[in-house]
Each structure stands twice: as C-alpha cells, then as structure tokens.
N, C-alpha and C positions, 0 to 999 in steps of 0.2 A: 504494500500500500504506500509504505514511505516513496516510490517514485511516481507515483499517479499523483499523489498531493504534494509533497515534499514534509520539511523535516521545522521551519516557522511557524512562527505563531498564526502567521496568518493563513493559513492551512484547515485552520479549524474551522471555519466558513465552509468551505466549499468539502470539506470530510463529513459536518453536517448536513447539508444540502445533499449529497448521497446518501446519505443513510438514511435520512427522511423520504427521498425518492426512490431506493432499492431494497432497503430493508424491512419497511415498515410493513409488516403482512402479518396476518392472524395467526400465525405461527410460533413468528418470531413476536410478538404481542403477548402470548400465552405464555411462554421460555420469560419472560419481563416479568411477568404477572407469579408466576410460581418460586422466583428469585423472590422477589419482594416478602416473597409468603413464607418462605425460607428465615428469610434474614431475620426478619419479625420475630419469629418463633425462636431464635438463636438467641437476640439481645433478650427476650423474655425472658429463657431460661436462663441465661447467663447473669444479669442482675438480680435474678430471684436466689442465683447460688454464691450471688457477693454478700449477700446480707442474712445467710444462714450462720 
C-alpha cells in the first residue's frame, strides 16, 4: 500500500477516501461491528479484575 499512497502525512486523505470507496461493505461492516463487541467485553472484564 505504502507505494499507491506513499509514506506523508498527507497520504491519509486519499488512504481514506479508498477505504470509504473499497472497503466499506456488509462484511467488512460486521468484522467492525464484532471487534467492537470484543473489545467491550475485554475492558469489562479486565477493570472488573482491577478492583477485585
């Protein structure tokens, strides 16, 4: 990927703008969705085992 976009800051525009226009699909939406459900469930358990 580093040679289709390059390796600047200003790279992140236009790495955006793809991912918004190739990645974005109910798939790759659900893979988002079950991370999120994950992490959730990690910092839950993990703070609840800070304070035991």
């Amino acid at each position: 990927m580093a040679e289709k976009f390059g390796r600047k800051i200003e790279s992140v525009r236009p790495i955006m703008e793809y991912a918004r226009g190739n990645l974005k699909t109910k798939a790759n939406l659900h893979k988002v969705d079950e991370a999120i459900a994950k992490m959730k469930n990690y910092f839950s358990t993990a703070g609840k085992m800070l304070h035991t």
